[in-house]
C-alpha positions in Angstrom: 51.7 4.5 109.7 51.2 5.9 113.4 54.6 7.0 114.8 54.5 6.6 118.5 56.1 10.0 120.6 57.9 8.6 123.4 59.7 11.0 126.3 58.2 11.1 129.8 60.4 13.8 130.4 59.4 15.7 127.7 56.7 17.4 126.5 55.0 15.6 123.6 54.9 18.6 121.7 58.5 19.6 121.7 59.8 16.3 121.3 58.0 16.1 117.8 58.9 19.6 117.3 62.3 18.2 117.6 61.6 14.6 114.7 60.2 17.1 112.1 63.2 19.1 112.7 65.0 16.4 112.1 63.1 15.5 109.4 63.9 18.7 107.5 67.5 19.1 108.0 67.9 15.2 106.7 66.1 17.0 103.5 63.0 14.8 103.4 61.3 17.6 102.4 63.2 20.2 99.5 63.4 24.1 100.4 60.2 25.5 99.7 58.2 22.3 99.8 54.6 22.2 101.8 55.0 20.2 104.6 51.8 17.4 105.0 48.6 18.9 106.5 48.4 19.2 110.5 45.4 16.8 110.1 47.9 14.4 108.6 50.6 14.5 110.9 48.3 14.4 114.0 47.2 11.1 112.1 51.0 9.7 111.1 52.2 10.8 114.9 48.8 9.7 116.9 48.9 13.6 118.6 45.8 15.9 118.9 46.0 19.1 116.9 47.0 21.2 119.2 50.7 19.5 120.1 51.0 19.7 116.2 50.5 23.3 116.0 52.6 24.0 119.1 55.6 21.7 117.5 55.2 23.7 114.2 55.2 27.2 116.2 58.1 25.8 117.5 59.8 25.3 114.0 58.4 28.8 113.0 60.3 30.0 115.9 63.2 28.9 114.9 63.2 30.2 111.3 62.8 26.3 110.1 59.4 27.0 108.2 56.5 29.2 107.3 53.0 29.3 107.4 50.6 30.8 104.7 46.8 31.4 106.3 44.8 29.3 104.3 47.8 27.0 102.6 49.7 25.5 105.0 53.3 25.1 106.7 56.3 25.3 104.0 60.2 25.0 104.2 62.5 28.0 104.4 64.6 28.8 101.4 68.3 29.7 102.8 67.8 33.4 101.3 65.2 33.5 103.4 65.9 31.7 106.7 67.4 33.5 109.7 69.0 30.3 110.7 71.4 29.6 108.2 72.5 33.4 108.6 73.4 32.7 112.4 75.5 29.5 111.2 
């Protein structure tokens, strides 16, 4: 299922930074869990691969998620995220 990003005023790629943040503070995906593939959510969000990895740079940046080389993009654990700290 091909979501559609919609926002001329907005850049594609932080505008589905912004749904998989969503996304993860709705708890879709547990603390810790691997997020789907970048090839996968190019596919479910029709995007090329590089507005994926700029929306999940974004999420990096904000202390959302991690990337292991090799593995992929996982959840933060509180104990580990910079972002609950600030809150």
């Amino acid at each position: 299922m091909a979501v559609q990003l919609k926002g001329p005023s907005m850049y594609k790629y932080i505008e589905l930074a912004g749904q998989l943040e969503k996304i993860i503070e709705n708890g879709a995906y547990s603390q810790g869990a691997k997020l789907p593939s970048i090839r996968s959510i190019c596919k479910d969000y029709n995007a090329h691969k590089s507005t994926v990895i700029k929306a999940l740079e974004i999420l990096v940046d904000k202390n959302l998620i991690y990337v292991v080389p090799q593995s992929g993009y996982y959840v933060l654990t509180r104990q580990n995220s910079l972002y609950d700290e600030r809150n």
